[in-house]
N, C-alpha and C positions, 0 to 999 in steps of 0.2 A: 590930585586935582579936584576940586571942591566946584560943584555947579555953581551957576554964576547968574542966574534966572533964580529970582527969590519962589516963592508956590504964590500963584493966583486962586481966592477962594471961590469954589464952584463945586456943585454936586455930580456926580459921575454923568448923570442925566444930563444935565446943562452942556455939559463935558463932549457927549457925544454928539449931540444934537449941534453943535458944530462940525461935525467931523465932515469935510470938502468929500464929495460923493467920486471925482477923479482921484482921488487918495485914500493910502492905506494906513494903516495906524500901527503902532507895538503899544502896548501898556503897559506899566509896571506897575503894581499896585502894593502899598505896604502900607498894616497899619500900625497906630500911634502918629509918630514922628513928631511932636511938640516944638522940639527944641531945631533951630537954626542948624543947630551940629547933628541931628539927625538924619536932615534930609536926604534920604539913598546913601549912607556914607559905609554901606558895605558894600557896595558897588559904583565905588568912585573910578575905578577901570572904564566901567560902561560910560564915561561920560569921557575918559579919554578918547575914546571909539569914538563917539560920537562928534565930538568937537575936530579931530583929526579929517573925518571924511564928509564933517560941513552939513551935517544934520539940521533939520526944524525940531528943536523938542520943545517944551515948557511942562515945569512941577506944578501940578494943581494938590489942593488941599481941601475935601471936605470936611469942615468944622465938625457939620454936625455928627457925623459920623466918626471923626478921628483917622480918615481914611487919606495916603499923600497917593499922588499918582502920575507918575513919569510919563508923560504920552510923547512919542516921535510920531511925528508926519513924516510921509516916504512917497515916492512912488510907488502903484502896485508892482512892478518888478522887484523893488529892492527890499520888499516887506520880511520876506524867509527870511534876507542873507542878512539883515538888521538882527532878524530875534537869533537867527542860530550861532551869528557873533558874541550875542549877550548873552545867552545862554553856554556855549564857549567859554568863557571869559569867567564866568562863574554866579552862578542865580542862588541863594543864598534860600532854603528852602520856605522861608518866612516871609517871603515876597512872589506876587504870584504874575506872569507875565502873559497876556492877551495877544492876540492877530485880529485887526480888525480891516479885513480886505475888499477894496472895492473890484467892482466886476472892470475885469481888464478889456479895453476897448478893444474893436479892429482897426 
């Protein structure tokens, strides 16, 4: 299954400085990826996952760095059970995977 969200160009910076403060984050980060048939396609499972149980993601691309990066938005509850699915699933050691978790309310 091939994503279906082309990469948006943005700097990880940019990247974050969006990131909704009641939400948590997973990242994937990998670099290169130039080419369309590139993007994450050693971990085309992770997007079955993802598409199955109705995920927020989007592939961003910084240029200048050559850097692609898979970011899911979550709730802060579902943040672990996201990364330890994908990491599960199999993280391919040339790709490095992030938690970016907001403080969980009362």
């Amino acid at each position: 299954m091939e994503p279906d969200n082309k990469p948006i160009s943005s700097s990880f910076e940019e990247i974050k400085r969006r990131f909704e403060p009641d939400f948590s984050y997973v990242v994937i980060e990998k670099a290169g990826g130039n080419h369309e048939s590139e993007y994450f396609s050693e971990i085309l499972n992770v997007f079955t996952i993802l598409k199955k149980e109705d995920h927020v993601w989007q592939i961003y691309r910084d240029e200048e760095k050559r850097i692609l990066f898979l970011v899911i938005k979550t709730k802060t509850n579902q943040a672990e059970i996201i990364m330890e699915k994908i990491l599960e699933a199999g993280l391919p050691k040339e790709l490095n995977c992030y938690l970016y978790r907001s403080d969980e309310k009362d």
